[in-house]
C-alpha positions in Angstrom: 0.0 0.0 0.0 1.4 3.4 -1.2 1.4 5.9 1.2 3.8 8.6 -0.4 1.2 11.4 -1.1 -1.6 13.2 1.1 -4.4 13.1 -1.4 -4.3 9.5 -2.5 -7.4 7.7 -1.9 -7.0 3.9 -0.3 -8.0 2.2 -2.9 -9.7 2.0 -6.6 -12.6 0.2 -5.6 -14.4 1.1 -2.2 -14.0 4.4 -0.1 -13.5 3.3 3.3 -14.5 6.5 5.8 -13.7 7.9 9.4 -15.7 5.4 11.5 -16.1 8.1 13.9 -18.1 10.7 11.5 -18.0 8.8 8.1 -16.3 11.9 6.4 -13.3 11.1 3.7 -10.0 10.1 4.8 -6.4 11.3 3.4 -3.0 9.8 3.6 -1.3 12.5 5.6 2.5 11.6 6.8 2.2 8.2 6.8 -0.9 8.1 8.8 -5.3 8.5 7.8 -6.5 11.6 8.3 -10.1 12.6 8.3 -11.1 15.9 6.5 -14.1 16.1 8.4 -13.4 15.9 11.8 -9.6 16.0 11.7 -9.1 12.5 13.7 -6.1 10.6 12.9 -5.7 6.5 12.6 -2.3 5.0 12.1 -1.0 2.2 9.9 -0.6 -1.4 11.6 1.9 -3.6 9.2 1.4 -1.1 6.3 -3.1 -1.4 6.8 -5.3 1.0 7.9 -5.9 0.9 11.8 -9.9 2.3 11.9 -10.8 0.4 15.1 -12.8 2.4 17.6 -14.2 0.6 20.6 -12.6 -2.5 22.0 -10.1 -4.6 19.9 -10.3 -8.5 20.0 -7.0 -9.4 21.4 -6.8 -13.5 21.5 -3.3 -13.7 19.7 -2.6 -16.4 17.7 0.8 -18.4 15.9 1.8 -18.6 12.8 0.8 -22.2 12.6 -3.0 -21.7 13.2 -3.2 -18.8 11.4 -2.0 -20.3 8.5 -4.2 -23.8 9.3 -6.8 -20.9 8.8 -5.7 -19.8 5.4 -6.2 -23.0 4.4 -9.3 -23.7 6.1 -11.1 -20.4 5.0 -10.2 -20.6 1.4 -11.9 -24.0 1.2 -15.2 -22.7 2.8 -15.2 -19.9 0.5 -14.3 -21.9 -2.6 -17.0 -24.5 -1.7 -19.6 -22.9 0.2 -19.6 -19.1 -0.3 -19.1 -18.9 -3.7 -21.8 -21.1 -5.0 -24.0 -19.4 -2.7 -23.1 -15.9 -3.4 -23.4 -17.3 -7.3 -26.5 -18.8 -6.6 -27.9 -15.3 -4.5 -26.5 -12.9 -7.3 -26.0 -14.4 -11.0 -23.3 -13.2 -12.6 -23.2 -9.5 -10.9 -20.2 -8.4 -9.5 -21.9 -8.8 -6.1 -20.2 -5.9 -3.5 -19.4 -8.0 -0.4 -17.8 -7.2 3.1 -16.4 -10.3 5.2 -16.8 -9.1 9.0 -14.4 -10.5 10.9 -11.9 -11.3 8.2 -9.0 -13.3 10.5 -6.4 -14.2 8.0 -8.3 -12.0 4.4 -8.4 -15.2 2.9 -11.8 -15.7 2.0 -11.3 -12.0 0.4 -8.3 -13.5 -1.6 -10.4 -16.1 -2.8 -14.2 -14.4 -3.4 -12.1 -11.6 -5.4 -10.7 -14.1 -7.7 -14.3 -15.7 -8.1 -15.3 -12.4 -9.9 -16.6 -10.7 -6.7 -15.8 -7.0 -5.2 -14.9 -8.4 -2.0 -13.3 -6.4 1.4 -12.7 -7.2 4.7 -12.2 -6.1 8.1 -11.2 -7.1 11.6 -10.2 -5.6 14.8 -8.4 -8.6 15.6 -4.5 -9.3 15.3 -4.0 -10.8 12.6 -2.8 -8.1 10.1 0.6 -9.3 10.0 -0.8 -12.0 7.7 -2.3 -10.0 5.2 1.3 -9.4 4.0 0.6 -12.4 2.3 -2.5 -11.6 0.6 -3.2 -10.6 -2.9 -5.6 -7.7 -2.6 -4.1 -6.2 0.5 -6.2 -2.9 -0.7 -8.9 -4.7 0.4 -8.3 -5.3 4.2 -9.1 -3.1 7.1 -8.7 -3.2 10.2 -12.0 -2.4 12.1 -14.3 -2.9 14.9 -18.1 -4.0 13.2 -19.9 -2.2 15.6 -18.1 1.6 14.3 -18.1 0.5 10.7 -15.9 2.9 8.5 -18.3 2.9 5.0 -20.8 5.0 3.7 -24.9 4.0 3.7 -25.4 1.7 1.5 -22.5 0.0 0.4 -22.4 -3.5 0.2 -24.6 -6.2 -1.4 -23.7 -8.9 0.9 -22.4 -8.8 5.0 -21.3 -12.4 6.3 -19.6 -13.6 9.1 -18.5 -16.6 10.7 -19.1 -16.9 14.8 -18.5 -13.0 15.2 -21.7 -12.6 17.1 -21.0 -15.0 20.2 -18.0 -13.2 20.9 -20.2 -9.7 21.1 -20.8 -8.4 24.6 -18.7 -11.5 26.2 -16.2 -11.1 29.1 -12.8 -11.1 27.9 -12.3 -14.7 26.3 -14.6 -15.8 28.7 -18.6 -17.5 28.2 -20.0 -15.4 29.9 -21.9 -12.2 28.8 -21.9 -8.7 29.6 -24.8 -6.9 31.3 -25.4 -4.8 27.9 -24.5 -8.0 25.4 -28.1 -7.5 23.6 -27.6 -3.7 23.3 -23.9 -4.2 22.0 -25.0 -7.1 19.4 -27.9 -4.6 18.6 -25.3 -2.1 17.4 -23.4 -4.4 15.3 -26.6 -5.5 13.3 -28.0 -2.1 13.0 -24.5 -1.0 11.7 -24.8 -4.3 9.1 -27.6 -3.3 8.2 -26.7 0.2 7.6 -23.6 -0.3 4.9 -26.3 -3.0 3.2 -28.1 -1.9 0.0 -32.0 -2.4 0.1 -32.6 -6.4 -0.5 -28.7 -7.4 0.0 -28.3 -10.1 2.5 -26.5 -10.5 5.7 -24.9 -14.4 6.3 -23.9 -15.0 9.8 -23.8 -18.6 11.2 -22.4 -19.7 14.8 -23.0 -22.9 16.9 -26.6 -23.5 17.8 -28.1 -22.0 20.8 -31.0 -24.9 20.1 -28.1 -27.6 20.1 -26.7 -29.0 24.2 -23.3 -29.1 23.4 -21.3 -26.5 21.3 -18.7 -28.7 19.8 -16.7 -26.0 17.5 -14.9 -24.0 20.7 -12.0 -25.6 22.1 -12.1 -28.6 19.8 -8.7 -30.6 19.2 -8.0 -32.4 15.9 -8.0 -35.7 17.3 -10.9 -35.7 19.7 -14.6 -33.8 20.0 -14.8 -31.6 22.8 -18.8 -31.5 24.1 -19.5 -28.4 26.1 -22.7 -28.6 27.3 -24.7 -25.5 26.9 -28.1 -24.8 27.8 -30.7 -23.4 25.6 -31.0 -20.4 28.5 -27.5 -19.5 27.8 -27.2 -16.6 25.6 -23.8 -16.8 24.6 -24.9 -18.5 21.2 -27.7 -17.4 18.8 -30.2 -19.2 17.4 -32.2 -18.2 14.1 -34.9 -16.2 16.2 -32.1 -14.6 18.0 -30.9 -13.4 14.7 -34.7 -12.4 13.7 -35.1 -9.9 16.7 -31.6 -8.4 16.3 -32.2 -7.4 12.5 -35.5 -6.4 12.5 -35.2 -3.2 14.2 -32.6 -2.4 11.9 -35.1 -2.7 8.6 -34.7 -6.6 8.1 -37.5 -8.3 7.2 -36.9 -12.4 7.5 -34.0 -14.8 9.0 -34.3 -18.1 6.9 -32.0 -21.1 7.7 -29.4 -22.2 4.9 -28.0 -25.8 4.3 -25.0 -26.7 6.3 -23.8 -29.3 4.6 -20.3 -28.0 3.0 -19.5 -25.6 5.1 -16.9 -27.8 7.5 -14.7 -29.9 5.8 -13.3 -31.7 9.0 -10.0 -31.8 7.5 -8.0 -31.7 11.1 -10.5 -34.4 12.5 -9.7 -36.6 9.7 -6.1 -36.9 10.1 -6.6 -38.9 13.2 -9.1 -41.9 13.6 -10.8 -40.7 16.9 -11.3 -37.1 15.0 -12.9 -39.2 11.7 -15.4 -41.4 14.1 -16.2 -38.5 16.7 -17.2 -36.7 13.3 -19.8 -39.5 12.0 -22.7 -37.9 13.6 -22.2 -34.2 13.2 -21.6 -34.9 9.4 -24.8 -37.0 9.3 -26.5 -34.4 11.8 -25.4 -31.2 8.5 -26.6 -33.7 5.9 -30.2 -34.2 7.6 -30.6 -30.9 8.8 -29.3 -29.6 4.9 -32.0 -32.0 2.9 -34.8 -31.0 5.3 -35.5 -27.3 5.7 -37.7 -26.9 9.1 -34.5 -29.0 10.5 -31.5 -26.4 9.5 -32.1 -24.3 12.4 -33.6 -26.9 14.7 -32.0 -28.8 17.9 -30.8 -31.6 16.1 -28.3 -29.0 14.0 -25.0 -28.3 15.7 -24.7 -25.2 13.4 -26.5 -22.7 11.7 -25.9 -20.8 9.0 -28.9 -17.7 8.7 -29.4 -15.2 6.1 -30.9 -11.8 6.5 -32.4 -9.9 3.9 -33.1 -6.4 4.2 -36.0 -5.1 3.5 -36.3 -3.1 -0.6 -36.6 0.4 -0.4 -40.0 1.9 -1.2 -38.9 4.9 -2.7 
């Protein structure tokens, strides 16, 4: 990323704006400058540092975060894609990935034809180095979103809403968790254009045991988990969130695809342990009233915002 010149814009493509007041932002001595309100956001391994609010700080190696290249380039290349294809035709869909992690899935959805981005208020921008359309990752906190109205034809994330309004790296929610994931939905919703959709999936609130935190490769770790607990979401969960924000339905989408199991299946306790989730995703995928039911250890949910009126 070029930052020799104070009136350079960040990139060709999207406009990314001061999350504080949404006005346009300059390259000015190596830093972002806003020409609105005059706030100033540094660079963080050459990318723009736009978080305001808390930062997600669970650190990570270099080993998982390149297990999650990997693994997030395959669940674009095999789930998003067709689906975004399917959602959109041939249109160069406009699509933000919240909660980015490693910008692979940005990598890979901008060489399927789309007009990805991403962003992330995590730690993992020292990865991006490796990515092909750097230009395209930002780092950002959902709930202060730095884009105009109206932006984006397409939202998703991937278990970003469980770890809203949480203690620390804890299960346990905050006092204000509702009102905090409130704010990220409604700011969602915002940068969507009238009809896009919002994708966000997560383990099952419906389902006892979340069995995708604090997994190993070789074994299936059952945390139980009541259906009380708000710490996961369920489809309804999703429904209420949205709705004040202009959203008009939260539909269940097949599972089946999403999760390759490729750790489990190195090692024979991860390929049995896996038997009945894989048959639990291939039920729950063939029979509709079932995607978001008990029986479904995750769901995926789309959001559609409602068409503007004129």
């Amino acid at each position: 990323m070029k930052t020799n010149t104070d009136t350079q814009s960040l990139n060709s493509g999207v406009q990314p704006a001061c999350p504080a007041c949404r006005g346009d932002l300059r390259f000015l001595d190596n830093k972002l400058a806003c020409t609105s309100c005059d706030r100033q956001y540094p660079l963080i391994d050459g990318f723009p540092d736009l978080i305001l609010g808390e930062r997600y700080s669970v650190d990570s190696g270099e080993q998982v975060m390149l297990n999650e290249e990997i693994t997030n380039r395959r669940t674009v290349d095999e789930y998003y894609v067709p689906l975004f294809h399917n959602l959109f035709g041939k249109r160069e869909a406009r699509i933000l990935s919240l909660g980015c992690g490693v910008g692979a899935d940005v990598d890979a959805l901008c060489d399927a034809g789309f007009d990805a981005y991403g962003i992330d208020n995590g730690v993992r921008s020292s990865a991006w180095k490796r990515r092909k359309h750097q230009s395209h990752l930002i780092m950002a906190n959902g709930k202060h979103m730095p884009f105009a109205d109206q932006t984006f034809d397409c939202v998703f994330c991937g278990c970003v809403f469980p770890h809203v309004g949480v203690q620390g790296s804890s299960y346990k929610v905050t006092d204000d968790y509702h009102e905090q994931r409130q704010l990220l939905a409604s700011e969602m919703a915002r940068i969507l254009k009238p009809g896009g959709k919002i994708i966000a999936s997560n383990p099952n609130r419906w389902f006892p045991f979340d069995i995708f935190h604090e997994h190993t490769a070789g074994s299936l770790h059952m945390r139980p988990t009541l259906p009380t607990n708000p710490l996961l979401l369920s489809r309804s969960d999703y429904q209420k969130l949205f709705a004040p924000a202009g959203c008009v339905r939260a539909t269940g989408l097949p599972v089946e695809g999403y999760w390759s199991f490729a750790n489990s299946k190195k090692h024979l306790k991860g390929r049995i342990a896996s038997i009945p989730v894989r048959l639990a995703f291939r039920i729950a995928s063939a029979i509709k009233p079932l995607r978001t039911s008990f029986i479904n250890p995750w769901i995926i949910v789309m959001i559609e915002k409602a068409e503007s009126h004129g």
